[in-house]
C-alpha positions as CSV (number, residue, x, y, z in Angstrom):
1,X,0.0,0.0,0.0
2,X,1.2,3.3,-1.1
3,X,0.8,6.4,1.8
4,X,-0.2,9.6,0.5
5,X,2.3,12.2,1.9
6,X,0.8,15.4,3.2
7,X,2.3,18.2,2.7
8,X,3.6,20.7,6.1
9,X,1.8,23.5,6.5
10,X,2.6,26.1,9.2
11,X,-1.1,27.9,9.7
12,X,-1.6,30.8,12.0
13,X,-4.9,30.2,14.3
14,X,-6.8,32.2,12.3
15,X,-6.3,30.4,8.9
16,X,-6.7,26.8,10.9
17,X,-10.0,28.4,12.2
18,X,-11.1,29.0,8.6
19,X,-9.2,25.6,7.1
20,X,-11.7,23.2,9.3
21,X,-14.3,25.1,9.6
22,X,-14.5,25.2,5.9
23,X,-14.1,21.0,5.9
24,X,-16.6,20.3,8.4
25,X,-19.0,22.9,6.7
26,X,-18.1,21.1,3.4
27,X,-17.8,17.6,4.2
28,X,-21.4,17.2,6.0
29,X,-24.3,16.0,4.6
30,X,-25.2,18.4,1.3
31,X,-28.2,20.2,1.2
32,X,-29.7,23.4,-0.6
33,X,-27.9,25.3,2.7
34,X,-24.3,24.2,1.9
35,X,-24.6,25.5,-1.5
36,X,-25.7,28.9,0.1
37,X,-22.6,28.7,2.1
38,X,-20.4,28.2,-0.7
39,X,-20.3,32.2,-1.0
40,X,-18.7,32.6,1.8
41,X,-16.5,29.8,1.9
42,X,-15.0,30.9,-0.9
43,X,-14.0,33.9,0.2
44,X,-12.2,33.3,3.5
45,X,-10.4,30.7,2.0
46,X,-8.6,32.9,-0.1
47,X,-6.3,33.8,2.8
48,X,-5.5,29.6,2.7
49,X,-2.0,28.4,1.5
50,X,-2.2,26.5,-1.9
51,X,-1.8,23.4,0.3
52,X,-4.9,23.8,2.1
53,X,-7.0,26.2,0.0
54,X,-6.9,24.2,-3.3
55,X,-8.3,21.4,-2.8
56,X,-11.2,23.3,-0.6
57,X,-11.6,25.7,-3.7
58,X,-11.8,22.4,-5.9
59,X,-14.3,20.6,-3.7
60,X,-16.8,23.7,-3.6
61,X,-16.3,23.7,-7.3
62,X,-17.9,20.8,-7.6
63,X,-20.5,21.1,-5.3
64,X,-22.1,24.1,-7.4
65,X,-21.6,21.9,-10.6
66,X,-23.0,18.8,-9.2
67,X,-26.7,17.6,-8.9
68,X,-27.3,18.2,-5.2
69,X,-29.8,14.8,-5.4
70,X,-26.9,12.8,-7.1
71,X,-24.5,14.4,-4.8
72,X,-26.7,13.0,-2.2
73,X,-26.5,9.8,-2.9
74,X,-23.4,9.3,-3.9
75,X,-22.4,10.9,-0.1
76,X,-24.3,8.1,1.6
77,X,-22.8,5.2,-0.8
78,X,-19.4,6.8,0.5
79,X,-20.0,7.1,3.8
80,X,-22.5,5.0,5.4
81,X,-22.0,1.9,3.1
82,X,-18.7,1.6,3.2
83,X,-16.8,0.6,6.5
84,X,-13.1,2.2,5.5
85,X,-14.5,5.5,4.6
86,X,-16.4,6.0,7.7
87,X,-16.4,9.4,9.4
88,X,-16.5,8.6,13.1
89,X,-12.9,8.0,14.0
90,X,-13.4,5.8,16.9
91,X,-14.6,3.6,14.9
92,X,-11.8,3.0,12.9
93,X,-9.9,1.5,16.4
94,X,-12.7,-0.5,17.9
95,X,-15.4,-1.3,15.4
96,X,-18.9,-1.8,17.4
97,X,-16.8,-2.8,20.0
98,X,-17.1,-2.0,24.1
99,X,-14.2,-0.3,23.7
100,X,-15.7,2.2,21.2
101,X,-17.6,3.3,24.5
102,X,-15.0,4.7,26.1
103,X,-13.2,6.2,23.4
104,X,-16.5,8.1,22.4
105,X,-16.6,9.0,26.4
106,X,-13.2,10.1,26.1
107,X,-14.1,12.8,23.3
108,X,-16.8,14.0,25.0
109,X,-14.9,14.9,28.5
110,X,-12.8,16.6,26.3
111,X,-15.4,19.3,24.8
112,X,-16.4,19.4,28.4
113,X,-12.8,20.5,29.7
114,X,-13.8,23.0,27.1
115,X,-16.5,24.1,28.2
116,X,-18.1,22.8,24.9
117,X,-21.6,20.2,25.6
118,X,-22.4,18.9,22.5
119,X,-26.2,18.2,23.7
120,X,-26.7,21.5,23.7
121,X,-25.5,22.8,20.3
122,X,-28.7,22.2,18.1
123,X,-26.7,22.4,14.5
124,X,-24.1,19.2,15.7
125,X,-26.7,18.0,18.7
126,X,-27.7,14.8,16.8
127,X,-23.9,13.5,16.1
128,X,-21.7,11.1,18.4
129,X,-19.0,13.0,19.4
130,X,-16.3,11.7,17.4
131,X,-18.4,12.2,13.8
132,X,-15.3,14.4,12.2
133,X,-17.3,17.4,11.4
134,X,-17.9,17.3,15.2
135,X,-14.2,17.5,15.6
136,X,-13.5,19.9,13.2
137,X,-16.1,22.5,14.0
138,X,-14.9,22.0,17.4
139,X,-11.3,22.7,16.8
140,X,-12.2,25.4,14.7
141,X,-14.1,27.4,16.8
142,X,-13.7,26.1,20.5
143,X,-10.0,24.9,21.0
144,X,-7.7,24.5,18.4
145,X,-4.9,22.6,20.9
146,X,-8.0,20.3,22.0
147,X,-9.2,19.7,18.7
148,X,-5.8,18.8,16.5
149,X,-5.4,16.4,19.7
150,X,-8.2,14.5,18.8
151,X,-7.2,14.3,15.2
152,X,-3.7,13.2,16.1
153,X,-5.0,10.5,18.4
154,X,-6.8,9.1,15.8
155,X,-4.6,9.9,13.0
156,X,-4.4,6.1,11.7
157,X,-8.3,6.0,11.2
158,X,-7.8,9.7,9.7
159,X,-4.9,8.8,6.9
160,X,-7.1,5.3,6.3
161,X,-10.3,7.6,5.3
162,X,-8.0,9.7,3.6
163,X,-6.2,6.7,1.3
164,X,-10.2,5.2,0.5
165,X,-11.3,8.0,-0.4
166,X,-8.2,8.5,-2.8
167,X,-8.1,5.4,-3.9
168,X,-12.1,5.8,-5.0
169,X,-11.5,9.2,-6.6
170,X,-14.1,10.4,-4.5
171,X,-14.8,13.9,-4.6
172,X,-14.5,14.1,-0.9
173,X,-10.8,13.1,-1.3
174,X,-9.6,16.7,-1.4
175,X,-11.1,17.7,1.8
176,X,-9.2,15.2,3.4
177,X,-6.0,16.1,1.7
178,X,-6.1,19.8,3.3
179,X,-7.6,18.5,6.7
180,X,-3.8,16.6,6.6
181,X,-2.0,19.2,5.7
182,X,-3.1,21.1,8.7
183,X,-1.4,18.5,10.6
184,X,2.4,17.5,11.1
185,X,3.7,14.9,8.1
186,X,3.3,11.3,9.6
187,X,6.0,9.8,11.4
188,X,7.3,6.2,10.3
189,X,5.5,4.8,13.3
190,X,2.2,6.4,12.1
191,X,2.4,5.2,8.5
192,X,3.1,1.3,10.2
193,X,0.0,2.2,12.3
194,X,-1.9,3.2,8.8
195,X,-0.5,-0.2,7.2
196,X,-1.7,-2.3,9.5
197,X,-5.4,-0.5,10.1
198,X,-5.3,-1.1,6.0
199,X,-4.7,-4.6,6.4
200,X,-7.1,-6.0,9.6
201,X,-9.6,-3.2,9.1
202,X,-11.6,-2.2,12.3
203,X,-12.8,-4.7,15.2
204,X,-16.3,-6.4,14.3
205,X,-17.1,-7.5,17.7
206,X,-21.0,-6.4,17.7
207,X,-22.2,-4.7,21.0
208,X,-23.8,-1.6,22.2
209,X,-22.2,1.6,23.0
210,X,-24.4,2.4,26.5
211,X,-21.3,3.3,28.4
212,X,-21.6,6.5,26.1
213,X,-24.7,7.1,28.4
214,X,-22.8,7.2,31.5
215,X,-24.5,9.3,34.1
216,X,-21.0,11.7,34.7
217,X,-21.7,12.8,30.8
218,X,-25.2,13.7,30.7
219,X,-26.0,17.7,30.9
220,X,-25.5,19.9,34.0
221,X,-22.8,17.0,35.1
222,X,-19.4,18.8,33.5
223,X,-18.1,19.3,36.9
224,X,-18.0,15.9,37.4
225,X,-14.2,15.0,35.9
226,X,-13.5,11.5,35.2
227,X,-10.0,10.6,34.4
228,X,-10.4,7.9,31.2
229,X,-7.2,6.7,29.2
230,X,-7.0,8.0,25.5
231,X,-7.8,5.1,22.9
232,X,-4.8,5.0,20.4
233,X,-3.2,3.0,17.5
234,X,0.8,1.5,18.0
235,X,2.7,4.3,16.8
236,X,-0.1,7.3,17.6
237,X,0.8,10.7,19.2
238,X,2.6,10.3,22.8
C-alpha cells in the first residue's frame, strides 16, 4: 500500500480556524444550505496556502456543478456503506466494539474540559462525538490545541479515510487532503499504524455503546471529571 504524503503546512490560528471550519461545513451532509454557504466559503479561504486552500476551492467547485440529489447519494454510498470510509474516527480503532464506548466518552470529557456540551449545540446535537465534522467545528471554533489532539489521536483512522477516499476518486478526497495538511507529516511509526489498520480493518465484535450514556456525561454533570485513558493505535501521538 502506497501512503499519500501530506504536505507541512505552518497555519496561524486564524487560517486553521477558517481551514476546518471550511471541511466540516463542506464535508457534512449536502443540502440546498451548503450550496448557500459556498459564497462565503469561498471567500475566507482565499487567505488559505495552496496546500490547504486548493483542494477546498476544488471541492466547492464541484459542489455548485454537481446535482445536489446525485450528490446526495453518492455521499451516503461513500460514507454509510462503506466501512473504510467512515467518518466517526473511533470507529476505525474499535469497530462496534465496548471499547468504542470509552473512546467516544473520552471525546466527550474533552469538549467538556472545554466548556463545549455537544447536547446543547442544536446544529451538531444529533452527532456522536467523534463524527469528524464534530471535531473539526470544534477545533475550529472552541480549541484548536484540544481539537488537533483528537485528530492526532486518531490519526491512523484519519490517513485510512483519507487513502479510501483517494483510492475511490471520491470527490470528498480533497477535503481530506487539506484537513492533513493542517497536521504534522506522519512519522514512520504512524504510516506502520496506517498499514496495519489497512490490512485488519476495524474490530467487528458487535455490541452496544451504552457506556456512552454514562451518568457523569449527561447535561449539568461537566463538573464531574472522570479521568479515562485515550484510545490509540501502535505508533499514535505520545
Amino acid at each position: 500500500m502506497s501512503l499519500l504524503r501530506p504536505r507541512s503546512s505552518t497555519l496561524a490560528p486564524q487560517q486553521l480556524t477558517i481551514a476546518w471550519q471550511s471541511v466540516s461545513l463542506l464535508l457534512d451532509y449536502p443540502d440546498d444550505d451548503l450550496v448557500e454557504r459556498l459564497g462565503i466559503i469561498r471567500e475566507a479561504v482565499h487567505q488559505l496556502p495552496a496546500a490547504v486552500g486548493d483542494p477546498i476551492r476544488a471541492f466547492a467547485d464541484h459542489l455548485e456543478r454537481a446535482s445536489l440529489p446525485d450528490l446526495q447519494a453518492e455521499y451516503v454510498a461513500t460514507f454509510d456503506d462503506r466501512r473504510r470510509c467512515n467518518l466517526f474516527l473511533t470507529y476505525f480503532a474499535h469497530g462496534d466494539t465496548r471499547k468504542r464506548g470509552m473512546a467516544l466518552l473520552r471525546f466527550k470529557q474533552t469538549y467538556l474540559s472545554a466548556g463545549f456540551d455537544l447536547d446543547d449545540d442544536s446544529s451538531r446535537g444529533a452527532e456522536l462525538p467523534d463524527h469528524l465534522c464534530v471535531v473539526l467545528e470544534f477545533a475550529a471554533t472552541v480549541d484548536h490545541d484540544l481539537g488537533r489532539g483528537l485528530m492526532l489521536d486518531h490519526r491512523a483512522g484519519l490517513e485510512l479515510l483519507r487513502l479510501s477516499l483517494a483510492q475511490m476518486a471520491s470527490p470528498w478526497a480533497g477535503l481530506l487532503d487539506a484537513v492533513a495538511a493542517t497536521l504534522p507529516p506522519l512519522r514512520g511509526d504512524e504510516r506502520d499504524a496506517v498499514r496495519r489498520l489497512a490490512a485488519e480493518g476495524p474490530p467487528e465484535e458487535e455490541v452496544g455503546l451504552a457506556p456512552f450514556a454514562a451518568p457523569q456525561f449527561s447535561p449539568g454533570a461537566a463538573a464531574q471529571h472522570v479521568a479515562l485513558p485515550m484510545p490509540s493505535f501502535p505508533g499514535a501521538r505520545r
